[in-house]
N, C-alpha and C positions, 0 to 999 in steps of 0.2 A: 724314827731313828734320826738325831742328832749327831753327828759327823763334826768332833772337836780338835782333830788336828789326824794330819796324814803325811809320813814321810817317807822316805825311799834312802837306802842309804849302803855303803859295801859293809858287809860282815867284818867283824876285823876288833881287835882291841882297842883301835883308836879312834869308833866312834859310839863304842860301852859307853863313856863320861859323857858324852853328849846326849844321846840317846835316854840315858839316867833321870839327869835335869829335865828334860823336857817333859816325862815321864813323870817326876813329880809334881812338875809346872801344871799339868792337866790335871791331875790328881789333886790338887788345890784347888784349881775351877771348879774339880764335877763335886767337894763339899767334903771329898775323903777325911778323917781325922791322919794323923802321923802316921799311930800302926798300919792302917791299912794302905797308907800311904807307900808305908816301906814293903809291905807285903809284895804292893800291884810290880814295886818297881823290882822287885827280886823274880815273881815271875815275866817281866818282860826279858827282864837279863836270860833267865831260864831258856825259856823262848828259843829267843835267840843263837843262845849257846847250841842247842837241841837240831836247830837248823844249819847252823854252821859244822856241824858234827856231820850233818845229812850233806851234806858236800856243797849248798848252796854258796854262793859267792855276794850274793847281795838279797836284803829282805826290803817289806813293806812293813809297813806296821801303823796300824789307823785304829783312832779311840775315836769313840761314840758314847750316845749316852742313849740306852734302853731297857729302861726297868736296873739303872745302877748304870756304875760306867763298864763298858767293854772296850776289850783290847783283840783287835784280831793280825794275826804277825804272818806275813806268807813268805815262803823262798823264792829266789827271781836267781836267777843265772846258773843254771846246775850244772854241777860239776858231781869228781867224785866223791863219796861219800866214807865216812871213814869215823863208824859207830865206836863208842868211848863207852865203859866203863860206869861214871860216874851220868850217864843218858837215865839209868833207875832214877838215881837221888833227883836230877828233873823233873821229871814225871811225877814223882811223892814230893815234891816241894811245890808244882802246879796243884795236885789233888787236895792238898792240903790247904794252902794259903788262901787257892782262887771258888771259883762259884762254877758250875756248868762248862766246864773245860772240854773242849772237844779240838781235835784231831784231826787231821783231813792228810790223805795219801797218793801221789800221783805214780804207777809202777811199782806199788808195794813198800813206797818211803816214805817220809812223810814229807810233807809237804808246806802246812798248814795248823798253827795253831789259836784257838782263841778260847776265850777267857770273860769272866763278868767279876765287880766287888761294887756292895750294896743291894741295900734293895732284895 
């Protein structure tokens, strides 16, 4: 496992754009073409939405490269949680887009998501 960039950061609209960019920026390095370029970056967006919904207040989020690039996203400062609606369309736009998607629960909520494209 090669470990391509690791950040920490508050949940929030105002660091999506950031967040984005860098997310492609990696996605360039690990060889991605555009489509799946844009793919990875809609579900990191997802992601994160998905955890922010789950009441966290700030995530991790670290790409690797093993067997394709992976993206694993975690929750850090939990709060309350306050499930949306549109958390299905999440879940069917990870299933769909990404590779070996899996899930992780701390208490019955989730907690933890990651991802793989390529390879």
């Amino acid at each position: 496992m090669k470990e391509l960039l690791s950040l920490r950061f508050p949940l929030g609209n105002e660091g999506m754009t950031t967040v984005r960019l860098a997310t492609g920026g990696v996605c360039s390095q690990a060889g991605l073409d555009l489509d799946a370029s844009e793919d990875c970056k809609v579900c990191v967006t997802e992601s994160l939405l998905l955890l922010w919904h789950a009441g966290y207040g700030r995530a991790e989020l670290v790409f690797f490269e093993e067997n394709g690039l992976c993206a694993r996203i975690a929750g850090e400062e939990s709060g309350e949680g306050r499930a949306c609606a549109e958390d299905e369309i999440s879940f069917a736009l990870l299933g769909a887009l990404a590779s070996d998607v899996c899930t992780e629960k701390r208490e019955g909520r989730l907690s933890g998501i990651s991802f793989r494209f390529g390879k």
